[in-house]
N, C-alpha and C positions, 0 to 999 in steps of 0.2 A: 504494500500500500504506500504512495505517495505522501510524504509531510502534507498537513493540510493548507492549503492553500499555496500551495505549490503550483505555477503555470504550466502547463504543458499544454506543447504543440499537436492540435485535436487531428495533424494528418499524420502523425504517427501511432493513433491508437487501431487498433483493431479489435474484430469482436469478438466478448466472451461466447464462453460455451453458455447453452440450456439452460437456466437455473428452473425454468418452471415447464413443463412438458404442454400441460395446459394451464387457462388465463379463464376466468369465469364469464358466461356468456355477456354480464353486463360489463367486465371489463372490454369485453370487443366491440362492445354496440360505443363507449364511449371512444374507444383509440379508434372507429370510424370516422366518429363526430370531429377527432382533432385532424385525424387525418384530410378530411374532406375540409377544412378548415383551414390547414398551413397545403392544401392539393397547389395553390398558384405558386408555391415559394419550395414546394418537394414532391417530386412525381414520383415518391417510391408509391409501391403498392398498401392497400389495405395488408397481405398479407407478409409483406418488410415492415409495416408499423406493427404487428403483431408478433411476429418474429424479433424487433429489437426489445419490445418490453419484456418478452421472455427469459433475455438474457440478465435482465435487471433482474439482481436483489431485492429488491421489494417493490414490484411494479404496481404496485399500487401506489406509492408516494411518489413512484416518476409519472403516472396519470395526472396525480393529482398538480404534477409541478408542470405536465404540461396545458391543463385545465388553466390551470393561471396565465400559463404565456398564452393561450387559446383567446382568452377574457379578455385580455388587454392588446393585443391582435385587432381581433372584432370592433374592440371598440371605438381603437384608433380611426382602421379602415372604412370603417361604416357611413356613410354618404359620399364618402372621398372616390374620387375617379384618379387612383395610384397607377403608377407606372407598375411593368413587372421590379424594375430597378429599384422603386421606393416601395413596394412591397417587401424584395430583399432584404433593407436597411430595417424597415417595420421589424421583419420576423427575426434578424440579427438580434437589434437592441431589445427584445422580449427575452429568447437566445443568455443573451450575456447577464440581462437581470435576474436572468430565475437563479444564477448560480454568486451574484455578485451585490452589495449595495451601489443606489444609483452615482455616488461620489465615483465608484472605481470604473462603473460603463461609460461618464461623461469623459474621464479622463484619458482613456483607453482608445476612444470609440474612430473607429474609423468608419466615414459614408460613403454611399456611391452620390445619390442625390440630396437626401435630405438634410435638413440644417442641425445643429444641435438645438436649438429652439425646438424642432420639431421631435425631438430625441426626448427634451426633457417633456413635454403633452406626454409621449408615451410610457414614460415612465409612470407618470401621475396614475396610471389605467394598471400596472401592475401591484396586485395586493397581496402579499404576505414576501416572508424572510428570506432570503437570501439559502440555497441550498446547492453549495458546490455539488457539481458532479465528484463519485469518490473512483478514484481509478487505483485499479490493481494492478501489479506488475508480474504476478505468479502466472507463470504461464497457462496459455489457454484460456487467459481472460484479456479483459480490461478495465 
């Protein structure tokens, strides 16, 4: 396991193994909902959104932390006519807060289009803590 909060470079991770073989039917009906949700900013399939929360440790608290980025997604986007590029940037800065407070996304943040004015509206839409990704180094995981 990584010190915590330790940065690592996310093109070097690769995927764990299984942890869960199956996921409860309402876990699927929701990592649909997110899927068909972040569908303009990630063309995996419904069954690659169900295959990575497999691999989670407790895919229920990464539901839930994608639930949140889902939340404040929506809410940014909703009447807005985005770019695919400012969509990007949207689901980026969701992305970086679910795992970070907003002082370390503003300082960090790198955009394709949008402004950091517009960074910090989206932050305001994101609700709860801060919850780094935990990455392992044992192999067969991440």
């Amino acid at each position: 396991m990584k010190p915590p909060n330790e940065k690592v470079d996310p093109k070097t991770l690769r995927p764990g193994r299984i942890q869960h073989e199956q996921l409860s039917g309402e876990q699927v009906g929701r990592i649909k909902a997110l899927q068909q949700t972040f569908s303009d900013v990630d063309s995996s399939s419904l069954d690659k959104w169900v295959e990575d929360f497999k691999r989670d440790q407790d895919p229920e608290r990464e539901i839930r932390i994608f639930e949140r980025m889902a939340q404040a997604y929506r809410a940014y986007c909703s009447g807005k006519n985005l770019t695919p590029e400012a969509k990007q940037d949207v689901f980026h800065i969701v992305c970086l807060r679910s795992g970070a407070p907003d002082s370390e996304v503003l300082s960090g943040l790198e955009l394709k289009v949008l402004s950091v004015e517009d960074a910090r509206e989206i932050l305001k839409y994101y609700n709860g803590a801060p919850a780094p990704i935990q990455v392992s180094t044992t192999p067969g995981s991440t």
